[in-house]
C-alpha positions in Angstrom: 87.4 126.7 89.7 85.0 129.8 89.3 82.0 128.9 90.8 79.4 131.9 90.7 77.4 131.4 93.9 73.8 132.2 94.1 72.8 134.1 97.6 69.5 134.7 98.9 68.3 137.7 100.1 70.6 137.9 103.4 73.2 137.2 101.4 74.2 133.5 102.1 75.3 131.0 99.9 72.3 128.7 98.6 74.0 125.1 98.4 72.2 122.7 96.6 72.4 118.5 96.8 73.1 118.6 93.4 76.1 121.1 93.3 77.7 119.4 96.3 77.5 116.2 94.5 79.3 117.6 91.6 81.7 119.1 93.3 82.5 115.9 95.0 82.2 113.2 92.1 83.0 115.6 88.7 85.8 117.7 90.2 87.2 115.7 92.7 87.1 118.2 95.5 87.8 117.3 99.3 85.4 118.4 101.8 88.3 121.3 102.5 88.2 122.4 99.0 84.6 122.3 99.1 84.4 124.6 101.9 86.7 127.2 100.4 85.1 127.1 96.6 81.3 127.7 98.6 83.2 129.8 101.2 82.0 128.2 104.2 83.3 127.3 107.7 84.0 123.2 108.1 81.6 123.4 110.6 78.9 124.5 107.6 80.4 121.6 105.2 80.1 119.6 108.1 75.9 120.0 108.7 76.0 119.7 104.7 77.1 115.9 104.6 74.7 115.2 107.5 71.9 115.6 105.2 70.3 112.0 104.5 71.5 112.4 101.0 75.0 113.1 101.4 75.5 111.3 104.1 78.9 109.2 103.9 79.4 110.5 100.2 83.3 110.5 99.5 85.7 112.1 96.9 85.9 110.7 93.3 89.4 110.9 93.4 90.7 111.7 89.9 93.2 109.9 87.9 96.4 111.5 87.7 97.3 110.7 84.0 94.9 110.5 80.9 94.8 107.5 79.0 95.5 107.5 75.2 94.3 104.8 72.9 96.8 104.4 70.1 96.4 100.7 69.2 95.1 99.6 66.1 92.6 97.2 66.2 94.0 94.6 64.1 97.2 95.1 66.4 95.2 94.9 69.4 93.5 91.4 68.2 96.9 90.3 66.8 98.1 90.5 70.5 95.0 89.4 72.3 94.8 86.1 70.0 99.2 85.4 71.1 98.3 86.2 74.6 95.2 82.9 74.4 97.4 80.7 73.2 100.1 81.5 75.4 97.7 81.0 78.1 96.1 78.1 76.8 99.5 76.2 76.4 101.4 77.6 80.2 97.5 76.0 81.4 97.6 73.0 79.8 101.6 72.3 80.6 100.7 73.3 84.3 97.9 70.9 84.7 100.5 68.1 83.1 103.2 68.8 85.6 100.7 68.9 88.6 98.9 65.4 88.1 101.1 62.9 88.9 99.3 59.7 88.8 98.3 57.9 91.7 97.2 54.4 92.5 94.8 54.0 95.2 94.0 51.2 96.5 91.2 48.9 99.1 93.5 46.6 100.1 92.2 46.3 104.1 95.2 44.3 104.9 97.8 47.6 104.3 98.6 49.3 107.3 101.7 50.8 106.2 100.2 53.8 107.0 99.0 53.0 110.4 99.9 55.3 113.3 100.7 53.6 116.6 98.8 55.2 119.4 100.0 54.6 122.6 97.6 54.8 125.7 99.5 57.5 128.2 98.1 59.2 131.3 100.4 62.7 131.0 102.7 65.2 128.3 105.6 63.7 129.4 106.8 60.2 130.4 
């Protein structure tokens, strides 16, 4: 990237917020990269991310691939409207297969269930 930096009078670098902001967020740099485009110690980028508003500011890290749209919109909605209804019918045939009717009942007298607890002083008797 050819970055033409401004200097003051002494002949530093003048850093703004803004441009270290960009540099992060539009072009992706690392706080290395950043540090050799502005050429600066990583002691300087260092006191630059301690100021309150870059403070904790990370890369953007940028996409390795670009994405091309080449569907056709009727193709697209062609394939979104097969997708609901295959959707629609694996929810419907999953809901089927999952309730599985059960009768409950009040009956007090049923203890089938019951588990026998047995009054021990220890683990093992």
């Amino acid at each position: 990237m050819n970055l033409e930096l401004n200097r003051d009078a002494q002949g530093r670098v003048k850093v703004t917020t803004s441009l270290v902001v960009s540099l992060l967020k539009d072009h992706g740099m690392t706080r290395e990269e950043i540090a050799e485009t502005l050429e600066l110690t990583m002691a300087d980028v260092k006191r630059i991310f301690q100021h309150p508003k870059l403070k904790g500011l990370k890369t953007a890290k940028k996409p390795m691939f670009v994405l091309e749209d080449d569907l056709d919109d009727e193709v697209l909605a062609e394939i979104v409207a097969d997708e609901e209804v295959t959707e629609t019918e694996d929810v419907f045939e999953t809901i089927a297969e999952a309730v599985n009717p059960v009768v409950l009942t009040s009956d007090e007298d049923d203890h089938s269930n019951d588990v026998e607890v047995s009054n021990t002083n220890g683990w093992n008797n």
